[in-house]
Every structure is written in structure tokens, then in C-alpha cells.
VMD Tcl script that builds the backbone (N, CA, C; Angstrom):
set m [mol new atoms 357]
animate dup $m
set s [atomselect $m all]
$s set {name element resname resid chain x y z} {
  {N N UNK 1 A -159.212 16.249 49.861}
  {CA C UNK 1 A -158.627 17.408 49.206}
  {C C UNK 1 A -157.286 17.689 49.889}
  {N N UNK 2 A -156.762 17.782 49.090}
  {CA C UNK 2 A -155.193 18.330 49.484}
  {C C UNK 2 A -154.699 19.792 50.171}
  {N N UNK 3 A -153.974 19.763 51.042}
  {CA C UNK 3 A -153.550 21.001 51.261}
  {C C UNK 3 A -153.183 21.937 50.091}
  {N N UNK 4 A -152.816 21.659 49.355}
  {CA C UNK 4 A -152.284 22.956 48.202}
  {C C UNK 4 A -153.906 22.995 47.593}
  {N N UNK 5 A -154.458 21.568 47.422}
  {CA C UNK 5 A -155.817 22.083 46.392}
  {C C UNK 5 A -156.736 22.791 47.245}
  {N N UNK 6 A -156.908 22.971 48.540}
  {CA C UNK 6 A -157.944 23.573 49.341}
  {C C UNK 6 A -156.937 25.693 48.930}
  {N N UNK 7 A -155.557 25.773 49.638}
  {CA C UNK 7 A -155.018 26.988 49.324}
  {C C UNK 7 A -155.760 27.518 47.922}
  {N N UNK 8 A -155.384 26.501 46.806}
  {CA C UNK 8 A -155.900 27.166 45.878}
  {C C UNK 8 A -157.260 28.113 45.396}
  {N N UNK 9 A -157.582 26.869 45.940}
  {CA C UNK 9 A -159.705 27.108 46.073}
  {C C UNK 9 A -159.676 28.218 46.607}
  {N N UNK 10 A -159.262 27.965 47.737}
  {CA C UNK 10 A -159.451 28.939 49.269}
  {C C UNK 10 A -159.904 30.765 48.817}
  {N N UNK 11 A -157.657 30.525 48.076}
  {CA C UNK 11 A -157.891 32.046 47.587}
  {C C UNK 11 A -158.642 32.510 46.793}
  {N N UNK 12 A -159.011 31.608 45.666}
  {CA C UNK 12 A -159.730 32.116 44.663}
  {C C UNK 12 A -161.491 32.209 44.914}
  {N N UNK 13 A -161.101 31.630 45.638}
  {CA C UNK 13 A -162.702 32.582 46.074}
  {C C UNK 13 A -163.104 33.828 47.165}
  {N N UNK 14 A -161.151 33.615 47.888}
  {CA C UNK 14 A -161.345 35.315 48.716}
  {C C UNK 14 A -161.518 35.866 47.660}
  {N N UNK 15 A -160.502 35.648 46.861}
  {CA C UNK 15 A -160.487 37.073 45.672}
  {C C UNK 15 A -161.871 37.358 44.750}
  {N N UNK 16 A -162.549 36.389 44.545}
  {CA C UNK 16 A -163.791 36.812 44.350}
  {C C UNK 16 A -164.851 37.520 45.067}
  {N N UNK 17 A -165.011 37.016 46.688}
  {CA C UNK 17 A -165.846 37.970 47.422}
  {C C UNK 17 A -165.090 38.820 47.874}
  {N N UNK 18 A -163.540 38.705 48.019}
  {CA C UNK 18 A -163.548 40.386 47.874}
  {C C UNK 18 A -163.819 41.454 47.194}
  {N N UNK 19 A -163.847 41.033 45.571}
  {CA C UNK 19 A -164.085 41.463 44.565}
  {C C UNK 19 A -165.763 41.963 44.698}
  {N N UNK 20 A -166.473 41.322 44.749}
  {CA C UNK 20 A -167.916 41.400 44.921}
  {C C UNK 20 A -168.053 42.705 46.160}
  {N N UNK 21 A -167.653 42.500 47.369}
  {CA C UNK 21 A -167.693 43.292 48.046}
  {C C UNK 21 A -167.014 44.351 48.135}
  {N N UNK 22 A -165.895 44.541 47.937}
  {CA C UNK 22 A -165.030 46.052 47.022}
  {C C UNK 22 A -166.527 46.357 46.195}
  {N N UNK 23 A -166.731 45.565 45.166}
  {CA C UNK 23 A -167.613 46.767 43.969}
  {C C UNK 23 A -168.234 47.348 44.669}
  {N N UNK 24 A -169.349 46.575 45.934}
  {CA C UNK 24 A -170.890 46.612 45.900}
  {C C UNK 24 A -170.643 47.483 47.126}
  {N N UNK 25 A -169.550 47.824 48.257}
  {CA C UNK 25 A -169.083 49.016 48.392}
  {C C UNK 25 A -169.185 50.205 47.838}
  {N N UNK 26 A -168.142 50.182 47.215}
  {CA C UNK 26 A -167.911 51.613 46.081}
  {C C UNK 26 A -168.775 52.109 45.215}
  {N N UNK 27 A -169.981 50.728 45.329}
  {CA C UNK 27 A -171.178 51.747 44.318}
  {C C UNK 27 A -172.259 52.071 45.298}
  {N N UNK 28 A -171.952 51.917 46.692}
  {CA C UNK 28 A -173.366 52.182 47.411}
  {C C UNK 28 A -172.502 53.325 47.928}
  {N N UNK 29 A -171.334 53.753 48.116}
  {CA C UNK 29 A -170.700 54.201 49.092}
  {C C UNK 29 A -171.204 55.895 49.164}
  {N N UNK 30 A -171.484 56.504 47.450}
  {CA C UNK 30 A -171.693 57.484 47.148}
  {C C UNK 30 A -171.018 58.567 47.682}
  {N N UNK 31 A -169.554 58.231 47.735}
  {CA C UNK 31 A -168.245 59.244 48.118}
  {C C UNK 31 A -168.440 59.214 49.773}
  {N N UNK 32 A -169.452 58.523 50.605}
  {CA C UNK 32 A -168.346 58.616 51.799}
  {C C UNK 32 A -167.745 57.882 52.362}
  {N N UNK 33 A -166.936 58.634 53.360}
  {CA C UNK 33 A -165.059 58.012 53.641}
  {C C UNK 33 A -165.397 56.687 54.135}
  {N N UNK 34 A -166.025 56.565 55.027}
  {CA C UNK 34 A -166.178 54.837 55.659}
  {C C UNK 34 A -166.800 54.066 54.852}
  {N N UNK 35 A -167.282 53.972 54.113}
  {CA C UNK 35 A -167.731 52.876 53.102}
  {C C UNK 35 A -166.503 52.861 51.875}
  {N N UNK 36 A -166.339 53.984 51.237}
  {CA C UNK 36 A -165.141 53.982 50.293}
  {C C UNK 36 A -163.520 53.500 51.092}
  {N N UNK 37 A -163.304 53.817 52.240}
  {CA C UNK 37 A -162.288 52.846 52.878}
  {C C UNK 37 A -162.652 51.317 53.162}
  {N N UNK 38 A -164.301 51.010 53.524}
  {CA C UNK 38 A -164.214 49.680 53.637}
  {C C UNK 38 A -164.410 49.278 52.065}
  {N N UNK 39 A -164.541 49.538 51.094}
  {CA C UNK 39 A -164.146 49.269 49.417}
  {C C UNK 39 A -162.798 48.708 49.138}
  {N N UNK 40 A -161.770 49.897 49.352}
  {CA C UNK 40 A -160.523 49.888 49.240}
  {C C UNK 40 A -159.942 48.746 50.146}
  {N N UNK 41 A -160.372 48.407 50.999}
  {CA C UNK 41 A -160.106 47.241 51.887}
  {C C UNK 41 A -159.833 46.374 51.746}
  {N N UNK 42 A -161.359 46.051 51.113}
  {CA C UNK 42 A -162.168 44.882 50.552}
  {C C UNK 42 A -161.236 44.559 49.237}
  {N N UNK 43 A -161.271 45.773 48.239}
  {CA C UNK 43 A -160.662 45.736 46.762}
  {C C UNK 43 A -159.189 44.959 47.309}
  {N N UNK 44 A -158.079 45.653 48.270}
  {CA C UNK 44 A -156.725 45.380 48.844}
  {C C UNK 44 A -156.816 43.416 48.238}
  {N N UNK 45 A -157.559 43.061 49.626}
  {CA C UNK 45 A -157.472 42.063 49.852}
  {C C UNK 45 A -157.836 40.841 48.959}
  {N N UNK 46 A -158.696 41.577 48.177}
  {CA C UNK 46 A -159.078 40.589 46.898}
  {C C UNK 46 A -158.125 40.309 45.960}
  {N N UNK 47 A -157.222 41.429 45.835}
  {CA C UNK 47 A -156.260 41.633 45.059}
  {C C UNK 47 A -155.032 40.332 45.747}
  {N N UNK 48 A -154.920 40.833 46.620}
  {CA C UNK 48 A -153.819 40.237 47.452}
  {C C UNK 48 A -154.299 38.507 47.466}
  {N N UNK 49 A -155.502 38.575 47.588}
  {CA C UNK 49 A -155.716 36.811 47.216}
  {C C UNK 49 A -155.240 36.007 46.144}
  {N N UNK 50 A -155.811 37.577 44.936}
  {CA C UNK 50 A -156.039 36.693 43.608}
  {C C UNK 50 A -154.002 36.643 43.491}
  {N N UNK 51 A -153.554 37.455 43.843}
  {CA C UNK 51 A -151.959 36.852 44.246}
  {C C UNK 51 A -151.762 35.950 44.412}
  {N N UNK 52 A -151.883 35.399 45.539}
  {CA C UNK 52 A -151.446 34.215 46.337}
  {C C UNK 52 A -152.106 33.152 45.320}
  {N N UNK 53 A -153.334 33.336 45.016}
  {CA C UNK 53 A -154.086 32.107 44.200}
  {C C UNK 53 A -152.860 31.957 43.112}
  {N N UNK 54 A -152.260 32.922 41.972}
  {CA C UNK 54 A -151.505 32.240 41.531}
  {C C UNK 54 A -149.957 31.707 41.787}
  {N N UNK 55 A -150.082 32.516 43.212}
  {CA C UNK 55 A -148.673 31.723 43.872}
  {C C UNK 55 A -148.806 30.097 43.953}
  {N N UNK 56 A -150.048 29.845 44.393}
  {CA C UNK 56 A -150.713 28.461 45.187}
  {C C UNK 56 A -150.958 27.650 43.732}
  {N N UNK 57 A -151.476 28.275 42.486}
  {CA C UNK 57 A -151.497 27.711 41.460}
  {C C UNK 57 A -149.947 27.020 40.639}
  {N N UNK 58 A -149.441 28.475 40.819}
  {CA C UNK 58 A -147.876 27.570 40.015}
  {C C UNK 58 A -147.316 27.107 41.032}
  {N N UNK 59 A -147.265 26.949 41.979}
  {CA C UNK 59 A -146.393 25.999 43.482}
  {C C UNK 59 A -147.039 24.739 43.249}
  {N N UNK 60 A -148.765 24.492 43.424}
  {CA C UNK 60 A -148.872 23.506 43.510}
  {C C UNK 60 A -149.710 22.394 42.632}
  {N N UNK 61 A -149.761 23.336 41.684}
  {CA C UNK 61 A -149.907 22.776 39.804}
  {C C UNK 61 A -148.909 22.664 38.563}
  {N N UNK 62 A -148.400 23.390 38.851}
  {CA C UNK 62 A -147.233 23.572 38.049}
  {C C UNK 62 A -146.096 23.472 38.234}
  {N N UNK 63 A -145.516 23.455 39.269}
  {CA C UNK 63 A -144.327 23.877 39.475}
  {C C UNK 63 A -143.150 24.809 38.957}
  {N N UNK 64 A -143.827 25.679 39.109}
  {CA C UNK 64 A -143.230 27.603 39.030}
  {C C UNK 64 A -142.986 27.023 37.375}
  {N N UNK 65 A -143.710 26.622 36.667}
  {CA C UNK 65 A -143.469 27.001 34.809}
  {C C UNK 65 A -144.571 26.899 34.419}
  {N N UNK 66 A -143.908 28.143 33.522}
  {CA C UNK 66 A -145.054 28.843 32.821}
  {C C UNK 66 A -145.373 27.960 31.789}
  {N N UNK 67 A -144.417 27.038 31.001}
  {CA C UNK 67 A -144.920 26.118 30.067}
  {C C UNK 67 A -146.257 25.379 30.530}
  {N N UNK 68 A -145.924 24.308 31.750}
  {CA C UNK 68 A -146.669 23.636 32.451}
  {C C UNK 68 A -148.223 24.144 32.564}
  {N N UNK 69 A -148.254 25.369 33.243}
  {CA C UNK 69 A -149.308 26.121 33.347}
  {C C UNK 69 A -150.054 26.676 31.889}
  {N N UNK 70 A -149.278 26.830 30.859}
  {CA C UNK 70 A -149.861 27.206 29.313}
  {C C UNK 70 A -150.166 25.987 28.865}
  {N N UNK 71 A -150.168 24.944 29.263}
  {CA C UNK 71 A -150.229 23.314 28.969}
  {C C UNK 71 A -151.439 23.125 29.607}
  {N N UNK 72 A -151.502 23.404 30.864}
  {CA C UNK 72 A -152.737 23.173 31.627}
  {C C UNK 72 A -153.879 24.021 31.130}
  {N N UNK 73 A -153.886 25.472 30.936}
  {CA C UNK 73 A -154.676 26.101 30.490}
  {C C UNK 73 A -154.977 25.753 29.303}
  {N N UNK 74 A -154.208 25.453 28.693}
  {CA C UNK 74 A -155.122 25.029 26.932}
  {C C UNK 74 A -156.007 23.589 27.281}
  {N N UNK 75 A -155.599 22.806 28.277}
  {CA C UNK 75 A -156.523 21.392 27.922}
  {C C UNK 75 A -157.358 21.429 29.041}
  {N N UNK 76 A -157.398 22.577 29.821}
  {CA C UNK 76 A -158.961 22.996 30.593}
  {C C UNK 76 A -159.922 24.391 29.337}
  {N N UNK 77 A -159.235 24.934 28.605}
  {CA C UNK 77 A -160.085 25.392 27.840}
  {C C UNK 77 A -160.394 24.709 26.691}
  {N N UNK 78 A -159.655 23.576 26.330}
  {CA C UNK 78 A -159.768 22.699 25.298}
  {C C UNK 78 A -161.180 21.662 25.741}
  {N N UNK 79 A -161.382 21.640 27.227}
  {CA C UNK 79 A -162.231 20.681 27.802}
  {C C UNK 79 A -163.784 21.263 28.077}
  {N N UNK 80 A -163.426 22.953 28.319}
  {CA C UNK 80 A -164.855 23.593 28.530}
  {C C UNK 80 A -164.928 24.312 27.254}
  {N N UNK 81 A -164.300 24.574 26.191}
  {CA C UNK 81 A -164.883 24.879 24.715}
  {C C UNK 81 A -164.487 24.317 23.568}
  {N N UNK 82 A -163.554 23.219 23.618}
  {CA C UNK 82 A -163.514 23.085 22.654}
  {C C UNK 82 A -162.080 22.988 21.650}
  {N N UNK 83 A -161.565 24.776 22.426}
  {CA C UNK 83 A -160.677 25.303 21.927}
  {C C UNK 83 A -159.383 24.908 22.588}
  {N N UNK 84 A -158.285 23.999 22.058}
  {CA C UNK 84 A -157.103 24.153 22.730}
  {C C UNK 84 A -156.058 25.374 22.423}
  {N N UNK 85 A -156.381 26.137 23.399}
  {CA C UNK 85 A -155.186 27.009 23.489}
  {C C UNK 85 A -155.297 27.919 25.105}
  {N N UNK 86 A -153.789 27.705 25.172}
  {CA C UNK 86 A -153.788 27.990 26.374}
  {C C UNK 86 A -153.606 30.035 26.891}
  {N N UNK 87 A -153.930 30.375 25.437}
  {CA C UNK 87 A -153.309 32.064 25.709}
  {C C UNK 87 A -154.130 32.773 26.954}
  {N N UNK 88 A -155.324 32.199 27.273}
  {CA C UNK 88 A -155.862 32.238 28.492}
  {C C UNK 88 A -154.792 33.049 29.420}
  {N N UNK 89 A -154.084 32.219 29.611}
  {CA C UNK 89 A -152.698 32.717 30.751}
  {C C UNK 89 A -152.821 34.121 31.189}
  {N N UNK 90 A -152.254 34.391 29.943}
  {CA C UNK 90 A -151.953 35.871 29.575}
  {C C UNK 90 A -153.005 36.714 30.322}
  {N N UNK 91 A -154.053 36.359 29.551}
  {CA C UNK 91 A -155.709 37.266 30.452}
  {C C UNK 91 A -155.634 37.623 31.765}
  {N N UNK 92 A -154.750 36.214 32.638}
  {CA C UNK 92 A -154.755 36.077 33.932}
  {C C UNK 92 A -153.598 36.809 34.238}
  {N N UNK 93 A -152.479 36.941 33.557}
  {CA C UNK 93 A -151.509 37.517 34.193}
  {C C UNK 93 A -151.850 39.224 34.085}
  {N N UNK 94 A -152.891 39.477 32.906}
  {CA C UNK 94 A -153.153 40.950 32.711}
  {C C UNK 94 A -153.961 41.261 33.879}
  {N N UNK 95 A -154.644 41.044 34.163}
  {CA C UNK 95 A -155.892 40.803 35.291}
  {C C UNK 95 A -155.002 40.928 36.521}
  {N N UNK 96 A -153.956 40.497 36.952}
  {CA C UNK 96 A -153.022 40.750 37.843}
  {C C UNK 96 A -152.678 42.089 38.498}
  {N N UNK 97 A -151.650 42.397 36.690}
  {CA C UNK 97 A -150.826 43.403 36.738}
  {C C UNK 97 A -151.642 44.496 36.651}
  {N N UNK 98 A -153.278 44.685 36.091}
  {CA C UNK 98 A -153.978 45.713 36.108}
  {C C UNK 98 A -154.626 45.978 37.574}
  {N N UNK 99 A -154.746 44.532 38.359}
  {CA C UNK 99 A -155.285 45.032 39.592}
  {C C UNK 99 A -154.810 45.624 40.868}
  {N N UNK 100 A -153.339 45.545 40.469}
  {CA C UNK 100 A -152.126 45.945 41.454}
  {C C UNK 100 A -152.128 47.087 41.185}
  {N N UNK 101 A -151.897 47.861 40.027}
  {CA C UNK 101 A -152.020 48.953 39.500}
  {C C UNK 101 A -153.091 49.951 40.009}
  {N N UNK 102 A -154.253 49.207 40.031}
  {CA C UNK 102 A -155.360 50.043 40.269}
  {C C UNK 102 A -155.660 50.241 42.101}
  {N N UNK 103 A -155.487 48.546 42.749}
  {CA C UNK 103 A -154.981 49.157 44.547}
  {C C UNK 103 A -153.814 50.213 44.213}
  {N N UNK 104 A -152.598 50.247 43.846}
  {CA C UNK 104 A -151.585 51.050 44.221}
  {C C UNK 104 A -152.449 52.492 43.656}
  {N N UNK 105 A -152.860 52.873 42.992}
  {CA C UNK 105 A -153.465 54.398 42.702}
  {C C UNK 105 A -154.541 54.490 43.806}
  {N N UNK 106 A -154.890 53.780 43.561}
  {CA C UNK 106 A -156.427 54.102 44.972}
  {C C UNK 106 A -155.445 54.470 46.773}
  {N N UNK 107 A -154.737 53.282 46.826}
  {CA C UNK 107 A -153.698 53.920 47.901}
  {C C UNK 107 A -153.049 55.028 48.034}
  {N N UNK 108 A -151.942 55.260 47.144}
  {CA C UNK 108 A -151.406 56.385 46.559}
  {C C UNK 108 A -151.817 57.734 46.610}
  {N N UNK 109 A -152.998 57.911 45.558}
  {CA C UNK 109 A -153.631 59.308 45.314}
  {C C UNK 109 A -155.243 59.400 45.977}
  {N N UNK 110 A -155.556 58.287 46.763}
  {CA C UNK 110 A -156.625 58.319 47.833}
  {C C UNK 110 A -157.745 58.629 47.270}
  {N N UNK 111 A -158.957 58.489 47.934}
  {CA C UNK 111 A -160.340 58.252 47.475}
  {C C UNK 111 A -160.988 59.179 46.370}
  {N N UNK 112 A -160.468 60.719 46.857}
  {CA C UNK 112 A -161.082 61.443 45.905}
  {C C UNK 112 A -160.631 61.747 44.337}
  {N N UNK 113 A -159.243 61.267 44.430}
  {CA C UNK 113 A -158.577 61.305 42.915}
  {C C UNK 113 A -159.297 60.034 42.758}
  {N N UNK 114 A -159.577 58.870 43.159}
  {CA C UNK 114 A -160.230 57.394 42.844}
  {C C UNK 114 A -161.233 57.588 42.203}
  {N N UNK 115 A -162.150 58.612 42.966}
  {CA C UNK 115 A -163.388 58.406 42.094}
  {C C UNK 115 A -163.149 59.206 40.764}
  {N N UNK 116 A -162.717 60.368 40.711}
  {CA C UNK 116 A -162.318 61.026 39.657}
  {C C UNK 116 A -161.494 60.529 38.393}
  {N N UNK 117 A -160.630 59.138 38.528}
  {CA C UNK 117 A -159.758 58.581 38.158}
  {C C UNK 117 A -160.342 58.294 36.358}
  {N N UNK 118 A -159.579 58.590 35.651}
  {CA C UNK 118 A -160.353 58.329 34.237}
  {C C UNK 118 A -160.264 56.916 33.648}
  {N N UNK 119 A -161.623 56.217 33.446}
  {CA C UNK 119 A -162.022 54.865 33.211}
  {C C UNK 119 A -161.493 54.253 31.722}
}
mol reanalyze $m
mol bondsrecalc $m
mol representation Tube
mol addrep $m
């Protein structure tokens, strides 16, 4: 395995158990501060992976284009359904920009506007 293909892996599975462990935090935490900070932590860093994962993805799959990468995504979803099309992308880039969004408010306006925060 390659250095860029291990980075890739690597992150994408911080960002998953961070993900896992942010939730399973924040739903045991039942509003208090040391468990809802180790959430927010947890959530940070998952976030910050699933970053880098697509830094590590277009660096060392693509080479920083988005064509390349909408090319790749359609003939890995073309391969696990069927379907060639790569709009996939998009999902991933929403999934991004919504999770940055949601650390920066949890940072920002802090735990108790968090939980209050409308879903």
C-alpha cells in the first residue's frame, strides 16, 4: 500500500470513529459539560479528518480535478450499482460544507445553544 493510499484510508476512517464517537457521546452525555465537550471533540476531529480525506483523495487520486474525481465516482458507482453517474460528488462535497457548519455553531454558540439548536 502506498503512502497516499494508506493517508487516504487512514482519514477516512478517523472521520468515521470520530463520527461514531461524537454521536454516542452526545447521546449518552444528557447535557453534561464533560461528556458534551468530549462530543464536540470527538465531532472537531472527525470533521477535520473527513477534510484531509478529501485533501488526500484529490492529491492522490485525482490530481486536484474535479472532472477526474466525477469520472472516478461514476465508475465506482457504476461498479457497486450499476448506475454510472458520478453526481455522488456533490453528496460528498455537501456532507463537508454541512459538517463545518455544524462544528463552527457548536464552537461558536457552545453547548447549550447546541442542544437547543433547531434540527
Amino acid at each position: 500500500m502506498s503512502g497516499g493510499e494508506f493517508l487516504t484510508r487512514f482519514t477516512v476512517w478517523l472521520a468515521v470513529a470520530g463520527y461514531a464517537a461524537g454521536t454516542a457521546a452526545f447521546a449518552l452525555s444528557r447535557g453534561r459539560r464533560q461528556w458534551d465537550a468530549a462530543a464536540r471533540l470527538a465531532w472537531t476531529v472527525a470533521c477535520a479528518a473527513m477534510i484531509a480525506h478529501v485533501a488526500c483523495a484529490f492529491n492522490f487520486y485525482h490530481w486536484w480535478s474535479h472532472a477526474a474525481a466525477y469520472r472516478d465516482t461514476a465508475r465506482q458507482t457504476a461498479e457497486t450499482t450499476g448506475l454510472d453517474w458520478g453526481g455522488g460528488l456533490y453528496f460528498n462535497y455537501a456532507l463537508v460544507v454541512a459538517w463545518v457548519a455544524d462544528v463552527a455553531w457548536w464552537w461558536r454558540r457552545g453547548h447549550d445553544a447546541y442542544r437547543r439548536r433547531p434540527l
